[in-house]
Every structure is written in structure tokens, then in C-alpha cells.
C-alpha positions as CSV (number, residue, x, y, z in Angstrom):
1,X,64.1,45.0,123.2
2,X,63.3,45.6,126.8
3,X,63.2,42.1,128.1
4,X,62.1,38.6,127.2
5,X,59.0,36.9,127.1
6,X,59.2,33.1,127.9
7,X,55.8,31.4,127.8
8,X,55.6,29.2,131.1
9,X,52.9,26.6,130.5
10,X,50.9,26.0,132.7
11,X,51.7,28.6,135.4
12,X,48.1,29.2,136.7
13,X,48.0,25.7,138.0
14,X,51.2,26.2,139.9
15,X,50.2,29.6,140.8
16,X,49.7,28.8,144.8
17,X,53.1,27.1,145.0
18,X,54.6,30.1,143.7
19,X,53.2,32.4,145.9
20,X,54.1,30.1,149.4
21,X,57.6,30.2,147.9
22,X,57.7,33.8,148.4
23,X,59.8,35.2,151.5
24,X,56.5,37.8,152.1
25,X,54.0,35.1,152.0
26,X,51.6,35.0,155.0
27,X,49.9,31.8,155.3
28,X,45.7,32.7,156.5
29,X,45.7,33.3,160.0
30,X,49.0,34.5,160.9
31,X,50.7,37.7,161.4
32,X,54.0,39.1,161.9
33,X,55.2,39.6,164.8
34,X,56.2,43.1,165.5
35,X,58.2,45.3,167.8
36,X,55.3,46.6,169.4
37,X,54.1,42.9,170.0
38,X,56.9,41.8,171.5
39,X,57.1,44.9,173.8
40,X,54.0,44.3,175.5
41,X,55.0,40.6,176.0
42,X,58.6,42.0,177.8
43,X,57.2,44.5,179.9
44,X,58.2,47.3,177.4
45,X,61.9,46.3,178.3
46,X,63.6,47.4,175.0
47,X,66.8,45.1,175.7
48,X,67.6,42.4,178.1
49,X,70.3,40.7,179.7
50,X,71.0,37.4,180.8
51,X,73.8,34.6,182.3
52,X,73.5,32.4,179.7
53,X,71.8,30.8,176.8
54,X,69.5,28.6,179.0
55,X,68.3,31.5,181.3
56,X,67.7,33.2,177.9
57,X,65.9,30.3,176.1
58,X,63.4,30.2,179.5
59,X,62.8,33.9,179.2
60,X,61.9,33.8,175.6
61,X,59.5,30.3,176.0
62,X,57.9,31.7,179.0
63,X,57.5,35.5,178.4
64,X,57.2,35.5,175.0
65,X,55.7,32.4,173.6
66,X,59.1,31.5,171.4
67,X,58.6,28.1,169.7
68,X,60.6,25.6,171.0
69,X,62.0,24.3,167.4
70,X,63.7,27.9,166.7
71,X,66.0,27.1,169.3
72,X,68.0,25.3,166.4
73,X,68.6,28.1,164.7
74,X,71.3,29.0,167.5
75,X,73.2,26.0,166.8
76,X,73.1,25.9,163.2
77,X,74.9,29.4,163.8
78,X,76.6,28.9,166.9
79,X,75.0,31.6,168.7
80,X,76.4,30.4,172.2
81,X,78.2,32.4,174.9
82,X,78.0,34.0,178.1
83,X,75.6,37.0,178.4
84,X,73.6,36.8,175.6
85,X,71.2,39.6,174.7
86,X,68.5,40.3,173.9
87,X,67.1,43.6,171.9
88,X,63.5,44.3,170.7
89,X,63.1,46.9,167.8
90,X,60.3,48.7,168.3
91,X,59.5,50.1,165.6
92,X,60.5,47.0,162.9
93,X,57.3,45.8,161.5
94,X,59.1,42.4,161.5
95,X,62.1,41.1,162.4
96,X,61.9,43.2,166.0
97,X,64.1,40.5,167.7
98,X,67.4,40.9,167.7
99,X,70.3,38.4,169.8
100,X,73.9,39.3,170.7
101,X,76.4,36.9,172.1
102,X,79.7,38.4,172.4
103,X,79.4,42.4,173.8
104,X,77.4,42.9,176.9
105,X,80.1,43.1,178.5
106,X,81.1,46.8,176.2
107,X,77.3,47.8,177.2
108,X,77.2,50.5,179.6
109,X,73.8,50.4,180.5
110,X,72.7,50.8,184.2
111,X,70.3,47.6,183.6
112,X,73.8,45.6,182.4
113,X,75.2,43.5,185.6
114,X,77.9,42.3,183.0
115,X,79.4,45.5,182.5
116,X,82.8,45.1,182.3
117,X,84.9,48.6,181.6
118,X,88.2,46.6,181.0
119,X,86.6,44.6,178.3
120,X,84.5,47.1,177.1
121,X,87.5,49.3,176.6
122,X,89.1,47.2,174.4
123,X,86.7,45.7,172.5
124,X,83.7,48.2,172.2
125,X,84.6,49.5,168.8
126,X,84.5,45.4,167.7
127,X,80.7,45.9,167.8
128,X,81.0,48.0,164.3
129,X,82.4,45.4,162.1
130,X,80.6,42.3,163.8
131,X,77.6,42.7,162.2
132,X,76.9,39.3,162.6
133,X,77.5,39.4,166.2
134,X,75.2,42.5,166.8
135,X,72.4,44.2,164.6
136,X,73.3,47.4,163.5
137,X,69.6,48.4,165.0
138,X,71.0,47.7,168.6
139,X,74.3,49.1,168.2
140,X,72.1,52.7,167.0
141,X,69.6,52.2,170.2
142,X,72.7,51.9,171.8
143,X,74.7,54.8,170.8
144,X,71.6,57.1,171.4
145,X,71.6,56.4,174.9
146,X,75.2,56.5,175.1
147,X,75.5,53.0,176.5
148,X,79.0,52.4,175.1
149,X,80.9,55.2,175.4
150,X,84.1,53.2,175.4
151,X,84.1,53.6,172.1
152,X,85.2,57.2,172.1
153,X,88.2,56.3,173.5
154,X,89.4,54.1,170.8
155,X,92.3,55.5,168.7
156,X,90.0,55.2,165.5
157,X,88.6,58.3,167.0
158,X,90.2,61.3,167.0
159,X,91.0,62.4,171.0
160,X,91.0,65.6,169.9
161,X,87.6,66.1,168.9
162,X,84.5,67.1,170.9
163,X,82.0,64.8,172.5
164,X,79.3,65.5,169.5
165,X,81.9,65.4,166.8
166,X,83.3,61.9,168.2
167,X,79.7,60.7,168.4
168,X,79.3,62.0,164.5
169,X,82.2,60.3,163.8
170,X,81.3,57.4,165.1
171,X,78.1,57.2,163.6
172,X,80.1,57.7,160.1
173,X,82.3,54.5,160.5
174,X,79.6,52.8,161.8
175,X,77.8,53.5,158.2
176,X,81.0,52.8,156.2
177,X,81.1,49.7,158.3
178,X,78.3,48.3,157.6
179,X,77.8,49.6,154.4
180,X,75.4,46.9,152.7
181,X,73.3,46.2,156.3
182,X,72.9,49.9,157.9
């Protein structure tokens, strides 16, 4: 036997609630809202930085339209910190926003005023096993524009390698990492 059949009565009259319970269900009239959406709304800015929460929470209410109420999902998870940021996906069909809390300061970007190469030297390679601190989609849009090198330096890396093969290698314990969310 394959599987089990067990009669449900009356499931067509509970049909509709079964459906809104789904985590794909679209209610008439919305949409998802996607990386590309969101990219027009932030200038086509692919990742921003700010001070703080507030400055972020301003951003995100006046730029791009964020309901006021999601805000609790940052203290329900204790998303606070200094130099929060902010990364767009743009090419996620949904789910194209992504936070960080903890490393700007590791991200080398030219666009990053919170830089800091002291910090970011020691704890850059932090970002791979945090993946609840940073998406793994950020830290790849990261290391494709090389904006945390700081991590080569780390003695998880062999010293001895060339630039491509440290970058391979990091890419590898980035995927052994994060194994169940890469």
C-alpha cells in the first residue's frame, strides 16, 4: 500500500479556510513584492547603510512604503544594533528584503561609512555561520564584489593559496556553513 486514504467529511465546505492557511496564499488584490519592486522604490541601491534602527525605520516608511506594524517583527527578534543594513535581492521573487545588524562594520564597500578594518578583521569570517545575523544572499552579493576581503586573511583560509583559490575556498565553507539555508 502506497499511502492512506482518510475520508474528511465535509472538506469542501472548509475548502477556503484551507487554502488562506497556506504559506503561498495571495489574498485578491495583492502581490508579492519583489526585488525588482523594491529596487525602483530605493533608487536601484542594491544595499544600504544606516546609524541606527530609527534612521532605518524612516528610510524604509518613507522610501519604500513599509507598514508601520512590521516594525514588531524586530523586537520579537531583537534585531537592534548600530548600523543596520539593509540588502535588496534582486532577483528573489519574494522575500527580496534582507536586514543585518551586527557586520557593516566587516563590509568593505566604498558606500559603507562604518567600515571598520580592525573589526572587520577579526570578525568577517563571523558572517558565515551567523545566518541569522546575515542572509546568505548578502553575504554572496557581497563576496562577488569583494566587499569583505578580510576574510582571506582569516587562518580558516590557507595563506598560502592564491587569491581565486581563497575566494573558492571561501565560497566552499560558506556552503558547508550553511548547509540547510544556502
Amino acid at each position: 500500500m502506497n499511502g492512506i486514504l482518510i475520508p474528511v467529511q465535509d472538506t469542501a465546505s472548509h475548502w477556503d479556510e484551507f487554502v488562506k492557511k497556506d504559506t503561498d496564499y495571495k489574498a485578491e488584490g495583492t502581490r508579492d513584492v519583489t526585488g525588482e519592486m523594491l529596487l525602483e522604490q530605493s533608487g536601484g541601491r542594491e544595499i544600504l547603510y544606516f546609524e541606527d534602527t530609527e534612521e532605518m525605520k524612516d528610510y524604509l516608511m518613507t522610501n519604500m512604503h513599509y507598514p508601520t506594524e512590521y516594525f514588531d517583527f524586530f523586537k520579537k527578534q531583537y534585531l537592534t544594533g548600530k548600523h543596520p543594513l539593509l540588502f535588496i535581492d534582486k532577483n528573489a521573487k519574494k522575500f527580496a528584503l534582507h536586514f543585518s545588524f551586527e557586520f557593516t562594520p566587516c563590509i568593505a564597500d566604498p558606500a559603507n561609512p562604518y567600515y571598520d578594518a580592525a573589526i572587520a578583521h577579526k570578525e568577517a569570517i563571523e558572517m558565515f555561520w551567523n545566518d541569522n545575523s546575515i542572509s546568505t544572499e548578502t553575504i554572496l552579493w557581497l563576496l562577488e564584489r569583494n566587499y569583505i576581503p578580510d576574510i582571506y586573511d582569516d587562518a580558516l583560509l590557507s595563506q598560502e593559496n592564491s587569491p581565486e583559490e581563497k575566494q573558492a575556498d571561501a565560497r566552499f565553507l560558506l556552503r558547508y556553513m550553511r548547509r540547510e539555508n544556502y
